[in-house]
mmCIF file of the C-alpha atoms, coordinates in Angstrom:
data_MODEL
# 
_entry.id   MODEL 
# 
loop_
_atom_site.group_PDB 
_atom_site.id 
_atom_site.type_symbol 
_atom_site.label_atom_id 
_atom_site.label_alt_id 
_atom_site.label_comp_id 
_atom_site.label_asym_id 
_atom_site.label_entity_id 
_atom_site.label_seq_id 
_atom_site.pdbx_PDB_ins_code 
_atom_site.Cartn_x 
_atom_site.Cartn_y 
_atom_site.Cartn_z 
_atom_site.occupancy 
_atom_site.B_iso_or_equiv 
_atom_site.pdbx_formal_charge 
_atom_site.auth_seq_id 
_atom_site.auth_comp_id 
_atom_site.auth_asym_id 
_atom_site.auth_atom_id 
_atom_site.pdbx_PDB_model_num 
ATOM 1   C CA . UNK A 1 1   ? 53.943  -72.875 -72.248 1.00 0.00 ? 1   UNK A CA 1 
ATOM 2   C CA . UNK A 1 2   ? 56.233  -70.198 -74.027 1.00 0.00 ? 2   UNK A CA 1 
ATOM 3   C CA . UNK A 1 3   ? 52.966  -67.963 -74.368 1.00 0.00 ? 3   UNK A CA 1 
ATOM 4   C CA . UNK A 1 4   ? 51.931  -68.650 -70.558 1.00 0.00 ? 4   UNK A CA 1 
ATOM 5   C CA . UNK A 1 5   ? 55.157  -66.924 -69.490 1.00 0.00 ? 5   UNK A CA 1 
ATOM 6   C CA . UNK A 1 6   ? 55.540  -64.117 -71.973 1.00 0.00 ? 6   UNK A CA 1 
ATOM 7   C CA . UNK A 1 7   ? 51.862  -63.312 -71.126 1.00 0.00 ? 7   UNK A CA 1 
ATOM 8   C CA . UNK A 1 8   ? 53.107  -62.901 -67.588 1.00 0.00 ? 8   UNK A CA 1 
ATOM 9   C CA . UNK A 1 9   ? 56.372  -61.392 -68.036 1.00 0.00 ? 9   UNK A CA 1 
ATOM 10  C CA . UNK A 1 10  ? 54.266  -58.735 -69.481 1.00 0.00 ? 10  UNK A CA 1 
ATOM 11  C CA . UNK A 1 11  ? 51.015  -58.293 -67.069 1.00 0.00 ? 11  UNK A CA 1 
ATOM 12  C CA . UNK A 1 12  ? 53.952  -57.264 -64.821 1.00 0.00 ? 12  UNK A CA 1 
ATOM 13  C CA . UNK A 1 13  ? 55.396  -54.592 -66.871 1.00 0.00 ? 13  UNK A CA 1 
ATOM 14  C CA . UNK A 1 14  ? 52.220  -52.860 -68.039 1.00 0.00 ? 14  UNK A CA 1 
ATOM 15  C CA . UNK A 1 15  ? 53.337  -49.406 -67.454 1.00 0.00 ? 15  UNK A CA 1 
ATOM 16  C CA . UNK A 1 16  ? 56.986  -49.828 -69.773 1.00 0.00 ? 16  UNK A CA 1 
ATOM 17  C CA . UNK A 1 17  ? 56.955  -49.049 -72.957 1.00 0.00 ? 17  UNK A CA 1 
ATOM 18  C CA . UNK A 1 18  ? 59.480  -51.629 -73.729 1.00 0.00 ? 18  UNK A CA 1 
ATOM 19  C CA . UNK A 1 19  ? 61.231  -54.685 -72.048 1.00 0.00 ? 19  UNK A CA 1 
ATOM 20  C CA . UNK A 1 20  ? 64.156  -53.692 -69.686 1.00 0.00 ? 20  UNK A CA 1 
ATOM 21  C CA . UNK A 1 21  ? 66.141  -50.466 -69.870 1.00 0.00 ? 21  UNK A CA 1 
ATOM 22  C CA . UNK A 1 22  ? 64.978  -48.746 -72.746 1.00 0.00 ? 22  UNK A CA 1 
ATOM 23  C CA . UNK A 1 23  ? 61.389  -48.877 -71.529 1.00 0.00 ? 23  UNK A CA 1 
ATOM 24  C CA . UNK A 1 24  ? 62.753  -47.033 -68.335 1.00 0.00 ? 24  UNK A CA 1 
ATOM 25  C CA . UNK A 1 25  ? 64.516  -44.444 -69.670 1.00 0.00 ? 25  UNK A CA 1 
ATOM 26  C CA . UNK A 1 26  ? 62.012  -43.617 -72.263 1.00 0.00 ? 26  UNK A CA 1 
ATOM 27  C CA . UNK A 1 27  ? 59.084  -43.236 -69.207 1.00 0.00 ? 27  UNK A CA 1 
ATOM 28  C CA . UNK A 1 28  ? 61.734  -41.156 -67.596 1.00 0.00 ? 28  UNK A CA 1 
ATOM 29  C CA . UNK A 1 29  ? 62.111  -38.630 -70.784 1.00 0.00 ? 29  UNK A CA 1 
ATOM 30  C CA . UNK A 1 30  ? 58.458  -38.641 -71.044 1.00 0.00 ? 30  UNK A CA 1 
ATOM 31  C CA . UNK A 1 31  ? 58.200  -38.412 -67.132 1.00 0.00 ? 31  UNK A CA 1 
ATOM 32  C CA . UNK A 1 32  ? 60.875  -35.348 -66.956 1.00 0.00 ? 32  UNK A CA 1 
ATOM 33  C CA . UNK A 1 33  ? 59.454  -33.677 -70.302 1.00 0.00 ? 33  UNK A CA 1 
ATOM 34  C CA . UNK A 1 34  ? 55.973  -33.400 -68.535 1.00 0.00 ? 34  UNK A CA 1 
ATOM 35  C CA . UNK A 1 35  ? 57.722  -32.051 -64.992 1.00 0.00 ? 35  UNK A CA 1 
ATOM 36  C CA . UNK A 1 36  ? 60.252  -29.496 -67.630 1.00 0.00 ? 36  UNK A CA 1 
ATOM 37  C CA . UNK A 1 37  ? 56.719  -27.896 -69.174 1.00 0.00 ? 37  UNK A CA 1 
ATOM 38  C CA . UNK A 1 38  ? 55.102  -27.259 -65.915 1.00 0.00 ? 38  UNK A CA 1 
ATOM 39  C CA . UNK A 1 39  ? 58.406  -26.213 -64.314 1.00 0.00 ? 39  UNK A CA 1 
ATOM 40  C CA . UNK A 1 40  ? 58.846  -23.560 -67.238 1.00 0.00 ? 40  UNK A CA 1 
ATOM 41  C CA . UNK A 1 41  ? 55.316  -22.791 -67.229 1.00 0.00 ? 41  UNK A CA 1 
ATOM 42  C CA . UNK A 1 42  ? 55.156  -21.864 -63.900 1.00 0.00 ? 42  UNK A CA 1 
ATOM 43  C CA . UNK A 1 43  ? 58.464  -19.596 -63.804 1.00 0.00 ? 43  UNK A CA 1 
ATOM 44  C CA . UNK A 1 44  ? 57.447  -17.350 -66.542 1.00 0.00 ? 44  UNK A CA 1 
ATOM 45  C CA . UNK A 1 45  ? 56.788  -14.003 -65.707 1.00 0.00 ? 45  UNK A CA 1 
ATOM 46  C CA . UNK A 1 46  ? 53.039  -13.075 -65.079 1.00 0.00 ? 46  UNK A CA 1 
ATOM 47  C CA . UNK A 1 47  ? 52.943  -10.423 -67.516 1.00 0.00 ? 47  UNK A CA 1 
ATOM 48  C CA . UNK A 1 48  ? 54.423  -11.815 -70.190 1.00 0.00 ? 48  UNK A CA 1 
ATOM 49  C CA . UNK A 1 49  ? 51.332  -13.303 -71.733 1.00 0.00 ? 49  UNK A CA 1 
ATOM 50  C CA . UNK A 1 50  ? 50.894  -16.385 -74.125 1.00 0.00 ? 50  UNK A CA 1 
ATOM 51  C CA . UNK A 1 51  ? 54.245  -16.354 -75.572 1.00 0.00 ? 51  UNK A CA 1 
ATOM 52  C CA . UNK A 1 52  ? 56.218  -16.099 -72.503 1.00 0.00 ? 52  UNK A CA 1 
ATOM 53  C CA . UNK A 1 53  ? 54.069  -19.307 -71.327 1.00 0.00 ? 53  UNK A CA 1 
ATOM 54  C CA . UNK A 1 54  ? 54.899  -20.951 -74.529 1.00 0.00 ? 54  UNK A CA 1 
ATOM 55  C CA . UNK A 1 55  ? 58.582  -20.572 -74.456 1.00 0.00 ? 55  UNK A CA 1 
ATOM 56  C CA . UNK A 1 56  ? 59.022  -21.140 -70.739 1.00 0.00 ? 56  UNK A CA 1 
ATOM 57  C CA . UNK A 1 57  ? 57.267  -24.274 -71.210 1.00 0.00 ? 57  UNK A CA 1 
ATOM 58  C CA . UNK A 1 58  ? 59.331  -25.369 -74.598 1.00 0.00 ? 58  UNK A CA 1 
ATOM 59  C CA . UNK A 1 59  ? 63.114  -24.263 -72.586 1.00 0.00 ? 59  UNK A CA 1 
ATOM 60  C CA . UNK A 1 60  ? 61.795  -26.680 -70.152 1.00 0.00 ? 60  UNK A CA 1 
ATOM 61  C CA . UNK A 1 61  ? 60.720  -29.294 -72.383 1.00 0.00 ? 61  UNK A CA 1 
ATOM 62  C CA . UNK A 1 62  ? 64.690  -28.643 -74.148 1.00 0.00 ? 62  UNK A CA 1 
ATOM 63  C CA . UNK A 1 63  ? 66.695  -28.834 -70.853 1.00 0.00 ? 63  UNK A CA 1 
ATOM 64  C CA . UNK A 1 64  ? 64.995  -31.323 -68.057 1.00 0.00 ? 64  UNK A CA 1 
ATOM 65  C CA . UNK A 1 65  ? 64.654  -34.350 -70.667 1.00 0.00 ? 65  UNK A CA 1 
ATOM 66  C CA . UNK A 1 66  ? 68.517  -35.192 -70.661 1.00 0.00 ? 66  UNK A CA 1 
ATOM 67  C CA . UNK A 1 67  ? 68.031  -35.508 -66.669 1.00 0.00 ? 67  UNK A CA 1 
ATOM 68  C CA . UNK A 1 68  ? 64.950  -37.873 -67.164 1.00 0.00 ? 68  UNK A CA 1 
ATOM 69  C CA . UNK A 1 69  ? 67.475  -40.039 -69.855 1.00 0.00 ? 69  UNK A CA 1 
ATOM 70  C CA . UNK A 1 70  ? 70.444  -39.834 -67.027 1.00 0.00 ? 70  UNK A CA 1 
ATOM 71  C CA . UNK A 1 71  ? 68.240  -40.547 -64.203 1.00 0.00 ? 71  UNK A CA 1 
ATOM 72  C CA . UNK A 1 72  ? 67.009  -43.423 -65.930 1.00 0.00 ? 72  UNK A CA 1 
ATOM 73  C CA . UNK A 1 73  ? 70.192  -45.108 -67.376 1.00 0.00 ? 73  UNK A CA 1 
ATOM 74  C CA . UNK A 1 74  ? 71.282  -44.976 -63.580 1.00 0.00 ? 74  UNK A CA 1 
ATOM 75  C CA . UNK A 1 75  ? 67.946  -47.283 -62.757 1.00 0.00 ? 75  UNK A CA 1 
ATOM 76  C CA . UNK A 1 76  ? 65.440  -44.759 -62.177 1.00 0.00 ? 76  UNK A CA 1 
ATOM 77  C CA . UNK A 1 77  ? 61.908  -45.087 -61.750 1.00 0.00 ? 77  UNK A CA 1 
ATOM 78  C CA . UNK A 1 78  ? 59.156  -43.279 -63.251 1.00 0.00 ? 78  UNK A CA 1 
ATOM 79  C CA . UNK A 1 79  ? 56.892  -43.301 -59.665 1.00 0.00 ? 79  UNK A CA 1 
ATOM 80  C CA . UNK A 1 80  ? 60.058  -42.226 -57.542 1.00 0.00 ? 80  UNK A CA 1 
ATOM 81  C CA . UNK A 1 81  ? 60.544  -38.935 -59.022 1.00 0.00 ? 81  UNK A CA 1 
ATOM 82  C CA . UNK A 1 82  ? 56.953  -38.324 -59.741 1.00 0.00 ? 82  UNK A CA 1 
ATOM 83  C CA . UNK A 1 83  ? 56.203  -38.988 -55.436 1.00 0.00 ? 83  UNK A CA 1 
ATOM 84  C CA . UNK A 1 84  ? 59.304  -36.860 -54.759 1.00 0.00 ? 84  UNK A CA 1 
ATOM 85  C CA . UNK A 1 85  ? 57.885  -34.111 -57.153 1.00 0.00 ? 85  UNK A CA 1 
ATOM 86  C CA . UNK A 1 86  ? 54.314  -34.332 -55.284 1.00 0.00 ? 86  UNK A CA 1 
ATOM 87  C CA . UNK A 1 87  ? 56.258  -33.909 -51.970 1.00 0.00 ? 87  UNK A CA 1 
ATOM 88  C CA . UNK A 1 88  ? 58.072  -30.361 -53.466 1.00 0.00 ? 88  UNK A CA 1 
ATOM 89  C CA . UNK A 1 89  ? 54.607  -29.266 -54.530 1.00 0.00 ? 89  UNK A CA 1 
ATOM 90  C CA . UNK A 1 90  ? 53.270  -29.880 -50.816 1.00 0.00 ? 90  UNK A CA 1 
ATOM 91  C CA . UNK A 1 91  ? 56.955  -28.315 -48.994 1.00 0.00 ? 91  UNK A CA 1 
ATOM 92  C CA . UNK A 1 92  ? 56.211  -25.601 -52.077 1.00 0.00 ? 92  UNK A CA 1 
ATOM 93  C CA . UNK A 1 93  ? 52.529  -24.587 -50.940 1.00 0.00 ? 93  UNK A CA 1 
ATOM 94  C CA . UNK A 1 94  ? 53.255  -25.471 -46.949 1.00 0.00 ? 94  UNK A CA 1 
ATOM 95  C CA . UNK A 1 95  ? 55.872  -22.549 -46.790 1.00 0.00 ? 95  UNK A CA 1 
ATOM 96  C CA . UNK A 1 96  ? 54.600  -20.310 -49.180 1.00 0.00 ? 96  UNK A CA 1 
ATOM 97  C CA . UNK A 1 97  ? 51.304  -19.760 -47.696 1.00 0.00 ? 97  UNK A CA 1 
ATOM 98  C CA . UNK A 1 98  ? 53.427  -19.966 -44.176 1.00 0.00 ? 98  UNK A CA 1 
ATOM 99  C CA . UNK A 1 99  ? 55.964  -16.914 -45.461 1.00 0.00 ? 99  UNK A CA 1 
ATOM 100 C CA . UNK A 1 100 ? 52.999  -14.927 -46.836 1.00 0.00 ? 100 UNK A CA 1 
ATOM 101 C CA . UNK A 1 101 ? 54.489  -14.768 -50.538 1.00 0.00 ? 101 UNK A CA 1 
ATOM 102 C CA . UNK A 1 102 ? 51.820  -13.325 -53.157 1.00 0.00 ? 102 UNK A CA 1 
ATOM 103 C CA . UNK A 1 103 ? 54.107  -14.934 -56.013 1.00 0.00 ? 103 UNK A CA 1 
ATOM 104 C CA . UNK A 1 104 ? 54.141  -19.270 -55.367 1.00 0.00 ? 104 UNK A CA 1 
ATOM 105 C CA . UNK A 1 105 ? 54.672  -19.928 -58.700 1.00 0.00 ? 105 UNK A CA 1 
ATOM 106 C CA . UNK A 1 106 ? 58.809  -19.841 -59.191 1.00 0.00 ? 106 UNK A CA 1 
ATOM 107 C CA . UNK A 1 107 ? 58.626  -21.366 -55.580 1.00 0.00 ? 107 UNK A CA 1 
ATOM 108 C CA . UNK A 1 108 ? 56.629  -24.474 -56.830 1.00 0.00 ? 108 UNK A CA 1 
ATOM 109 C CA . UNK A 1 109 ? 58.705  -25.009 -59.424 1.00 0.00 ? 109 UNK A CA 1 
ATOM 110 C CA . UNK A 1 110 ? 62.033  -24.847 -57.935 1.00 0.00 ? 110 UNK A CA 1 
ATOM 111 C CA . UNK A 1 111 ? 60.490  -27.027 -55.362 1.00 0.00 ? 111 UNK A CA 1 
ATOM 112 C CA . UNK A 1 112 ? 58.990  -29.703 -57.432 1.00 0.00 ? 112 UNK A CA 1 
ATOM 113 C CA . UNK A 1 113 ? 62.265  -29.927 -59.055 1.00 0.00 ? 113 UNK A CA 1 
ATOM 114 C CA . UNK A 1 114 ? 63.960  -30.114 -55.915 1.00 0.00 ? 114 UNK A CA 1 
ATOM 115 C CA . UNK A 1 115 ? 61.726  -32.829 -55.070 1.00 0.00 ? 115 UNK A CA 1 
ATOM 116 C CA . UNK A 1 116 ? 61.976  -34.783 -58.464 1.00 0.00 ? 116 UNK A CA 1 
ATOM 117 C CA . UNK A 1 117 ? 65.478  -34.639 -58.251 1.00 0.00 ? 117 UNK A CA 1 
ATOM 118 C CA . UNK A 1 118 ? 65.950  -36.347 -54.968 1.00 0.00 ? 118 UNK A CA 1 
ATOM 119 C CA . UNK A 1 119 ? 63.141  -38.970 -55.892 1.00 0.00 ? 119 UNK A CA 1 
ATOM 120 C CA . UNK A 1 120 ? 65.506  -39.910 -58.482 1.00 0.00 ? 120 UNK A CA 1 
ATOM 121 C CA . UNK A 1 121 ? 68.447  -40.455 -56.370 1.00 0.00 ? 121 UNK A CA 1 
ATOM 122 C CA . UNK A 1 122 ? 68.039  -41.403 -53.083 1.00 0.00 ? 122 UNK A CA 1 
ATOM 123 C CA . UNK A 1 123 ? 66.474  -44.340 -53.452 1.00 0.00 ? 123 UNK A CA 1 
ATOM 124 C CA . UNK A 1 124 ? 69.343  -45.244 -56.238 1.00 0.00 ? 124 UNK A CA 1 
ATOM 125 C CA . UNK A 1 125 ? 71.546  -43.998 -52.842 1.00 0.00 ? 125 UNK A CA 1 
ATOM 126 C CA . UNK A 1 126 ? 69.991  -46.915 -50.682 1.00 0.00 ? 126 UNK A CA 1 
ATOM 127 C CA . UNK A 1 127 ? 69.334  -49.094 -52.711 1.00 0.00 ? 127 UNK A CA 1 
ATOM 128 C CA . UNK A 1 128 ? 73.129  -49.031 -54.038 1.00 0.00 ? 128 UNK A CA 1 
ATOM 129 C CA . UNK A 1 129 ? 74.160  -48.777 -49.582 1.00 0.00 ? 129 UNK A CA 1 
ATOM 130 C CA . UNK A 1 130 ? 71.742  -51.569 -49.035 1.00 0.00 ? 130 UNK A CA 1 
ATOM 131 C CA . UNK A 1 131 ? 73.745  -53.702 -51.673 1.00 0.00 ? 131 UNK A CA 1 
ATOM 132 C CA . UNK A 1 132 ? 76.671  -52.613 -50.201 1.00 0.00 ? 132 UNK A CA 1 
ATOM 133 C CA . UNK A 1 133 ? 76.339  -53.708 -47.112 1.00 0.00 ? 133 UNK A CA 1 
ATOM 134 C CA . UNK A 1 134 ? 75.173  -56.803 -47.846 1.00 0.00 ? 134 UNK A CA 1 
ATOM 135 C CA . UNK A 1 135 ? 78.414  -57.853 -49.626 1.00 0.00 ? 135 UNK A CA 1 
ATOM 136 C CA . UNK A 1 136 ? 80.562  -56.474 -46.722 1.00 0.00 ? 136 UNK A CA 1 
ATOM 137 C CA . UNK A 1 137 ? 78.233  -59.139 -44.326 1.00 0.00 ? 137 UNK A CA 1 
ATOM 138 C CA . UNK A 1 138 ? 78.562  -61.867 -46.663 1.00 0.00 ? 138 UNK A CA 1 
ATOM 139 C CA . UNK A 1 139 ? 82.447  -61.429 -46.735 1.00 0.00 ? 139 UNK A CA 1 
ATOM 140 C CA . UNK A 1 140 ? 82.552  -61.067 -43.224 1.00 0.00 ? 140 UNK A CA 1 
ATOM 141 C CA . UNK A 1 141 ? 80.259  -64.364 -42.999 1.00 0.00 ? 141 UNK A CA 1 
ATOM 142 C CA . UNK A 1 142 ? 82.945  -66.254 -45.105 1.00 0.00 ? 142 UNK A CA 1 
ATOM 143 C CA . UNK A 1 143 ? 85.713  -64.944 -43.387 1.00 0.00 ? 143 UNK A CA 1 
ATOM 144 C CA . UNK A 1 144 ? 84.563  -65.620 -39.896 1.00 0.00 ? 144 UNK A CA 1 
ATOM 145 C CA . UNK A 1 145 ? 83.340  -69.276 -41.264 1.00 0.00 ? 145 UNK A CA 1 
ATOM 146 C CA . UNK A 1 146 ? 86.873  -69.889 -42.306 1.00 0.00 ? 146 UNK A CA 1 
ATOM 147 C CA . UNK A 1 147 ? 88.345  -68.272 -39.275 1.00 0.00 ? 147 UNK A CA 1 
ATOM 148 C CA . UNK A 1 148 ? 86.645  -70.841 -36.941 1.00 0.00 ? 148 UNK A CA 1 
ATOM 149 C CA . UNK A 1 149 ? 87.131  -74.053 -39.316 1.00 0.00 ? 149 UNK A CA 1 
ATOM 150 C CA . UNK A 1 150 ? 90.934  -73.255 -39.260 1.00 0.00 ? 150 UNK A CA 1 
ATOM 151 C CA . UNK A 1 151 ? 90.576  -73.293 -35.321 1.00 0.00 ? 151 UNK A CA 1 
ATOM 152 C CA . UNK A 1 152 ? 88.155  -75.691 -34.374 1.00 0.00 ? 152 UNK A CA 1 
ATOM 153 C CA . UNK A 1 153 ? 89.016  -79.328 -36.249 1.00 0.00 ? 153 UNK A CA 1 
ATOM 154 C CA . UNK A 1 154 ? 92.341  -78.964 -37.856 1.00 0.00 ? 154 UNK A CA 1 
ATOM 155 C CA . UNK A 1 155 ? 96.013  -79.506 -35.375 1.00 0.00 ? 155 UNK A CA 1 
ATOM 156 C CA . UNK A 1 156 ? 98.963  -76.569 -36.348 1.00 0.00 ? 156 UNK A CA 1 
ATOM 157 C CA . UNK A 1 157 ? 102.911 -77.619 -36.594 1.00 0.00 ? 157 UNK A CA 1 
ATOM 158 C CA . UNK A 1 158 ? 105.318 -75.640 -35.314 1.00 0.00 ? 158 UNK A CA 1 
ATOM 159 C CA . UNK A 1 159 ? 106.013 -74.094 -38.150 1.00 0.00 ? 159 UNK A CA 1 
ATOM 160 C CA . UNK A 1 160 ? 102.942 -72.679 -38.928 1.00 0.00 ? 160 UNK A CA 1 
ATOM 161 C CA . UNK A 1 161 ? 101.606 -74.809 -41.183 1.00 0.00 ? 161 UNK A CA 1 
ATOM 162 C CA . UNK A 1 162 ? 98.306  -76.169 -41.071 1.00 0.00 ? 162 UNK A CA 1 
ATOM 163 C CA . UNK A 1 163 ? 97.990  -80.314 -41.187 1.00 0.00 ? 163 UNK A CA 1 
ATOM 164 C CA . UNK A 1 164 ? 94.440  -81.481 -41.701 1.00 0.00 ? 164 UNK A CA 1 
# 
């Protein structure tokens, strides 16, 4: 029986590395390392040749990493900033072929980081509001319940007080 339910605890989580938060964050490094070498290969300069390809990719692959590890110690995951970088890289080719720009390459980037960037935190956003207001309507479910069994059953002194 043990086996039955560790075998589906973990047809579910396929795509983690490991069980619960560490398997998140470490697909969100690995997520944000990926996204920090094509950001940094794409704003090198076009002349610069291999090495300017090279170390554009690497200061990516140094810098976007500690976002992925934030990102994903906030709850994070992988598919939300990968869909919100596919949506920059559609904004990123919609108005650069509608602006007439010979050079898309800094655009895409700063747009597919734009785009990973929200991924990562607006669905934390509503997710977090969505919570929220669910515990205001529960305390406003309790407080009305109580409001209306203080009125409807029970008789009040004079003084104030409340006799069952």
């Amino acid at each position: 029986m043990k086996l039955a339910s560790y075998a589906n605890s973990m047809s579910q989580r396929i795509l983690y590395f490991g069980r619960g938060r560490a398997g998140q964050v470490a697909n969100m490094v690995l997520l944000w390392l990926g996204l920090g070498a094509l950001v940094g290969t794409l704003s090198a300069p076009p002349d610069g040749g291999m090495i300017s390809l090279v170390s554009g990719a690497m200061a990516g692959m140094i810098v976007l990493p500690g976002f992925g590890a934030m990102f994903g110690l906030l709850g994070a995951r992988w598919w939300e900033p990968l869909l919100g970088a596919a949506c920059g890289l559609v904004t990123s080719f919609t108005f650069g072929f509608l602006n007439g720009s010979t050079r898309l390459g800094p655009n895409i980037g700063l747009y597919l980081l734009f785009g990973a960037f929200a991924g990562s935190t607006l669905p934390q956003a509503y997710r977090l509001n969505i919570w929220l207001a669910r515990q205001a309507l529960s305390r406003f479910r309790s407080f009305r319940t109580d409001e209306v069994g203080a009125s409807s059953g029970s008789a009040a002194s004079g003084e104030g007080v409340i006799n069952p």
